[in-house]
C-alpha positions as CSV (number, residue, x, y, z in Angstrom):
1,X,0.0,0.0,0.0
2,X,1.4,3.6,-0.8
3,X,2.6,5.6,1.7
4,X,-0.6,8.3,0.2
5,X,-2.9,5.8,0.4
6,X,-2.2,4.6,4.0
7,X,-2.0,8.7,5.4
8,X,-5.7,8.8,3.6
9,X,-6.9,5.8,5.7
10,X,-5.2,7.5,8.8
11,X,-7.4,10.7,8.2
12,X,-10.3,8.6,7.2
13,X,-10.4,6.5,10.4
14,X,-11.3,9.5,13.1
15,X,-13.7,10.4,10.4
16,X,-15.7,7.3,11.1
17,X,-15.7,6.6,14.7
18,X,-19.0,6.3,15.8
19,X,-20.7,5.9,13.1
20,X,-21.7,2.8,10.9
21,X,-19.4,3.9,8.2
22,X,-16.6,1.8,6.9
23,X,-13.6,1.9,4.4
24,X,-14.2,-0.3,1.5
25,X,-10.9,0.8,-1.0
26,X,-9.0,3.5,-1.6
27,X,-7.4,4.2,-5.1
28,X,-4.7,6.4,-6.2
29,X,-4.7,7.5,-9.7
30,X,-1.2,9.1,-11.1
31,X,-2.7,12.3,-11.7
32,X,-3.1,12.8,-7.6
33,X,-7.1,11.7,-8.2
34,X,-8.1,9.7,-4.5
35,X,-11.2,7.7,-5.1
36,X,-12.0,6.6,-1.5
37,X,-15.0,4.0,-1.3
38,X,-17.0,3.9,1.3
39,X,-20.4,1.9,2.6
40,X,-22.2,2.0,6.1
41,X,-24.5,-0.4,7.5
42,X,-27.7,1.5,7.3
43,X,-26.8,2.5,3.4
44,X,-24.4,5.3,2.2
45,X,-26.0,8.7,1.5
46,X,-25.0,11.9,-0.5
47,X,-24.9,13.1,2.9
48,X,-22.5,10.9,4.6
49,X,-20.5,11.0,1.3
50,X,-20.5,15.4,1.5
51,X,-19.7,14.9,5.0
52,X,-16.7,13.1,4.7
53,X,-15.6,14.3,1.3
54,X,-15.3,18.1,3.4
55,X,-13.5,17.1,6.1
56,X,-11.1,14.5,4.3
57,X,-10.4,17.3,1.4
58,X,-9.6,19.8,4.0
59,X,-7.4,17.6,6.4
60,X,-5.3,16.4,3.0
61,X,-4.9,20.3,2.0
62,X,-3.6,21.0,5.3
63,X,-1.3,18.1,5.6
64,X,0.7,19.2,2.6
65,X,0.7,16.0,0.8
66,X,0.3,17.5,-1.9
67,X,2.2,20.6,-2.2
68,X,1.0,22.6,-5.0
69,X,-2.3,21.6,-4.3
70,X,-3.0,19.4,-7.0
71,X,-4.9,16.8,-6.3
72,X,-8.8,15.6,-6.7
73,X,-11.1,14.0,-4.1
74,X,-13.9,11.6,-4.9
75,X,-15.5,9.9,-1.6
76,X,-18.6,7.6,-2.7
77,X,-20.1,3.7,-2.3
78,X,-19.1,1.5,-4.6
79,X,-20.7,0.8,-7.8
80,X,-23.8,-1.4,-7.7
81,X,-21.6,-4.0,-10.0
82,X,-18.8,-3.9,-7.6
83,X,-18.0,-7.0,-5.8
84,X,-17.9,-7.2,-2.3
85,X,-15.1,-7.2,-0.9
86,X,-15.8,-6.5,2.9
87,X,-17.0,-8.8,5.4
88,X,-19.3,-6.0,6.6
89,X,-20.9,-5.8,3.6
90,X,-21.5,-9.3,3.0
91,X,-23.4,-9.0,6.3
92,X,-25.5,-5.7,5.1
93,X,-26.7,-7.9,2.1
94,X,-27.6,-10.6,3.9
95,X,-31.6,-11.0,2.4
96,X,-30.3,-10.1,-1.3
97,X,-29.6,-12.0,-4.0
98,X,-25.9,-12.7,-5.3
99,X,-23.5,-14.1,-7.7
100,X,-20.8,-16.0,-6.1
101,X,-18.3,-16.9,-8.5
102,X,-15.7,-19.8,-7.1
103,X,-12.3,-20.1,-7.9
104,X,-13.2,-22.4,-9.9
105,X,-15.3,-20.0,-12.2
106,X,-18.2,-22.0,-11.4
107,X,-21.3,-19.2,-10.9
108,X,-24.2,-20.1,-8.2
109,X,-26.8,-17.5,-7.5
110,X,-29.4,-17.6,-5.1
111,X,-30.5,-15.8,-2.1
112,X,-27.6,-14.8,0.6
113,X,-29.1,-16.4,3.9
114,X,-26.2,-16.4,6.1
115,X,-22.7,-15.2,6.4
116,X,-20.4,-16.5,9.3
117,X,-16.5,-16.0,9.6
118,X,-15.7,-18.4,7.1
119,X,-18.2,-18.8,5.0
120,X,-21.9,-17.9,3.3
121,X,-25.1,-19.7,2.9
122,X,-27.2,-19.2,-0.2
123,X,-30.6,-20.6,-0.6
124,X,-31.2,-22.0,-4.3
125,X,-33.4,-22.9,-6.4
126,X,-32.8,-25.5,-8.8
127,X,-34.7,-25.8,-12.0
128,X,-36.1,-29.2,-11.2
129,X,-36.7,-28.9,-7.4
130,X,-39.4,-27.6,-5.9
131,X,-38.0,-26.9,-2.8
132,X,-34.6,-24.3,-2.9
133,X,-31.5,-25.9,-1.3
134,X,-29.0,-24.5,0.9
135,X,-25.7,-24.0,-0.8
136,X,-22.7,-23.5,1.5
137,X,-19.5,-21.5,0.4
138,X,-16.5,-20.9,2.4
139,X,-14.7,-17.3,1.8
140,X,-11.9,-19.3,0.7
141,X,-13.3,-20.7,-2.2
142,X,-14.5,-17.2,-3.5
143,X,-13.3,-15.4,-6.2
144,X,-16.1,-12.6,-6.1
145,X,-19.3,-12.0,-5.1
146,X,-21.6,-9.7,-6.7
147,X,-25.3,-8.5,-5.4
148,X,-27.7,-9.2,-8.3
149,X,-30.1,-5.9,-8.9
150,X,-33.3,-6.8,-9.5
151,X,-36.0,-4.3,-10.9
């Protein structure tokens, strides 16, 4: 991790305290452009994101990081088609459905059910059952998980 990026999550983590909010990724871009990506547990708002996005700019202006001043700041949720990545957000979407795709490429969707330490449980239905089965599927064996949007 760059020595930028891990000053960002230093400002960041004061920022939070308290609140529900959590770090998902922060990117660096070469032209000085921070993408921070943040969720919270009772959903991300434009207002939590203006929140931050004013104190964070104004704590990396004063630090000096960046000495001319040239830099960008974008603070927002992931994208919907993001994977998850944190274990936090695995538990928000618990209820949803998802894609899990295995290491071994190998897609399964179905409802997420549970989530423990170690693994996930999705409920699925199978095109000849009438009943769904529980599919489980330790973190380990994940390559990505992705929450299905349905309209």
């Amino acid at each position: 991790m760059s020595e930028v990026i891990q000053k960002i999550y230093a400002f960041i983590e004061p920022l939070l305290d308290g609140t529900d909010m959590f770090v998902v990724n922060i990117k660096l871009k070469p032209t000085n452009n921070i993408k921070v990506f943040l969720d919270a547990d009772s959903g991300f708002s434009i207002e939590k994101s203006i929140f931050i996005n004013r104190r964070l700019y104004h704590m990396i202006e004063e630090s000096g990081m960046f000495p001319e001043g040239d830099f960008s700041l974008e603070v927002s949720s992931p994208g919907v088609d993001e994977p998850l990545v944190q274990f936090r957000q695995y538990n928000k979407n618990v209820g949803r459905k998802v894609t899990v795709t295995g290491a071994d490429d190998k897609e399964t969707t179905g409802m997420l059910t549970a989530v423990t330490e170690t693994e996930l449980t999705l409920e699925v239905k199978k095109p000849k059952e009438k009943v769904p089965v529980q599919v489980v599927i330790p973190f380990s064996d994940i390559k990505k998980t992705v929450v299905q949007i349905i309209f």
